[in-house]
C-alpha positions, -999 to +999 in steps of 0.1 A: +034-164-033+005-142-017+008-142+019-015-123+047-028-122+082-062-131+089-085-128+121-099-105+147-079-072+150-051-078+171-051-113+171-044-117+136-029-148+123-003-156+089-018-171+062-010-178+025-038-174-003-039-210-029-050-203-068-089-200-059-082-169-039-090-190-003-070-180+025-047-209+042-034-210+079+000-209+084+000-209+122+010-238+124+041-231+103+053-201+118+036-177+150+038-147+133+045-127+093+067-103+104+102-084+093+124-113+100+102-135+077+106-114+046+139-122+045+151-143+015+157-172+033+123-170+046+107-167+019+128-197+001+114-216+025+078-208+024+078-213-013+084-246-002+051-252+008+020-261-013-009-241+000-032-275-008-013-290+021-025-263+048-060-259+066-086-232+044-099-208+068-138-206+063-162-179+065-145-150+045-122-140+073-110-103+082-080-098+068-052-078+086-021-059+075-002-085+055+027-086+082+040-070+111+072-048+120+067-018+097+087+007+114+086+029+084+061+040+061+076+062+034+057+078+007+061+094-028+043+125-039+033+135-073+048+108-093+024+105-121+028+141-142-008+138-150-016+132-104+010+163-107-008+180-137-046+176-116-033+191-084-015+220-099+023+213-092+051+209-112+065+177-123+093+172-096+125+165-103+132+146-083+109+121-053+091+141-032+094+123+003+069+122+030+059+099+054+033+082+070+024+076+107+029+044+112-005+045+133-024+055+104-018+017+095-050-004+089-064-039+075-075-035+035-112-041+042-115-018+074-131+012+079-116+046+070-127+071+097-127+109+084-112+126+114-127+157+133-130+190+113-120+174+083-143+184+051-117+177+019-108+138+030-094+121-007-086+091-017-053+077-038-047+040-050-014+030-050+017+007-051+035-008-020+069-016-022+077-038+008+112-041+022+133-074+031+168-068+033+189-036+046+190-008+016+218+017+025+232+033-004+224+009-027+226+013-068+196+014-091+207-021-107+210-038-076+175-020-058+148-048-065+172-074-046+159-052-016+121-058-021+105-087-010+074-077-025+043-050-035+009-045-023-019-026-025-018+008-002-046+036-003-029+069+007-057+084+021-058+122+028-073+151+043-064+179+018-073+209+043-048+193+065-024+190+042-018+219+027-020+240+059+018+240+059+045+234+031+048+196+050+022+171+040+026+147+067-001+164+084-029+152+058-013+117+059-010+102+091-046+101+105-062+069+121-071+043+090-051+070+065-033+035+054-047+007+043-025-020+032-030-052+013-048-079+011-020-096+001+016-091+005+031-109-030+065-118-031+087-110-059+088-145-078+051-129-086+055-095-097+091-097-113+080-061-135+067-038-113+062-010-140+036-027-158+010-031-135-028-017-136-043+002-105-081+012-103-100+027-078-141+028-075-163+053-054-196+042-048-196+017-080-184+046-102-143+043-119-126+073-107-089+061-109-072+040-142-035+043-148-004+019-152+028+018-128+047+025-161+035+057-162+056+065-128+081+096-133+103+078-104+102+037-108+104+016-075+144+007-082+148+044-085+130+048-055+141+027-029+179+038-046+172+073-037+155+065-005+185+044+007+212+074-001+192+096+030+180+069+054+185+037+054+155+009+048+151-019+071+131-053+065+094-045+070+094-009+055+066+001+033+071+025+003+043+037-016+046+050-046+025+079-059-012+081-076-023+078-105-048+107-120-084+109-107-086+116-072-114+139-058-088+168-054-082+170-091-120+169-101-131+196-128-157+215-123-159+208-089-137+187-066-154+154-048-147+142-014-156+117+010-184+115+035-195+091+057-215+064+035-187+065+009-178+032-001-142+025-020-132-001-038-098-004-054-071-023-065-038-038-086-036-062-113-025-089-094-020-079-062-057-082-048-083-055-041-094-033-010-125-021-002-133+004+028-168+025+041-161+060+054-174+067+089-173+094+112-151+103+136 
């Protein structure tokens, strides 16, 4: 089941996406996607429906964040060795944590707006691990009962800002920084989530290819660890490292974003983004 939220910014509306890619209105349905709706029970009962029974919206709408109420976004460093091999760090060994601002939050298809003073902004494709029931101290065998599904997230960063101190969080949390979705796609979907492709395009030209099963730290490892030190609440949003190829790790000469830029990326079966880079 893909679902999403459509519509002007702010006004956004829930929707789920038929076979053909078309998005449906579920406003009718339900008010609102949010944290209480990705609970299994929820979801049970939206698989219920057919999306040929609901309205198609017309005229390619915006698309929003795929659901409201993230009030964490948590994030994984270095956990592809060859992401870890590019940027000159050792393989960890163990998750390196970091979070998000939760303001840095933004529609898959907006823009991304390089902040003031910023001259090294990057770009990172990678998978979202969306939260639906309570994780506290949970096992690695019983972790993926916690998700209640994946999406696409761009971890966007300012590299200058980032490594100014030994905390990353700096270089993360700007305006736009996170683009999420299109799509939020439930579990029934993606029942492996180590074997799936992610890509990522600058100005028509492939700069990211890899594979989630190339991940040092899998997502049940993940949100297992996570849930030991904090615990994860319906609605939070994990992503989950990069794959090699970002700007940073370019040989001779590293590339970064300028206004003009246009990204395109994506996951096998979890949809595709696409942002312009504007100026602050």
């Amino acid at each position: 089941m893909k679902l999403c939220r459509w519509g002007k910014n702010g006004f956004e509306k829930p929707g789920m996406v038929d076979a053909e890619g078309r998005v449906r209105d579920l406003s009718k349905v339900m008010a609102q996607l949010g944290a209480a709706e990705l609970a299994p029970r929820s979801l049970k009962r939206l698989s219920k429906i057919k999306p040929e029974t609901l309205p198609v919206v017309g005229n390619s709408p915006r698309l929003g964040v795929p659901y409201l109420g993230i009030g964490k976004f948590v994030a994984i460093g270095l956990n592809y060795s060859d992401h870890a091999k590019e940027a000159g760090m050792p393989i960890p060994a163990e998750p390196v944590v970091f979070m998000k601002a939760t303001t840095c939050i933004s529609g898959p298809n907006d823009d991304v707006i390089q902040p003031r003073h910023s001259t090294k902004l990057d770009w990172e494709v990678e998978l979202g691990v969306v939260i639906g029931t309570t994780a506290r101290y949970v096992s690695e065998a019983d972790a993926l009962q916690h998700v209640a599904g994946y999406c696409v997230v761009n971890d966007v960063s300012e590299r200058v800002f980032q490594f100014a101190t030994s905390q990353w969080d700096k270089g993360k949390g700007a305006d736009t920084f996170g683009p999420i979705g299109p799509w939020l796609v439930t579990t029934d979907e993606i029942t492996d989530p180590q074997n799936l492709d992610l890509w990522l395009d600058l100005n028509g030209r492939r700069m990211q290819t890899g594979n989630t099963r190339t991940m040092i730290f899998g997502v049940a490892q993940i949100v297992s660890h996570l849930s030991q030190y904090m615990t994860l609440l319906p609605g939070d949003i994990i992503t989950t490292g990069t794959p090699p190829g970002v700007g940073l790790g370019i040989k001779p000469s590293p590339v970064f974003l300028k206004p003009g830029d246009v990204m395109s990326l994506g996951i096998k079966g979890l949809g595709e983004q696409r942002q312009k880079v504007v100026a602050a």
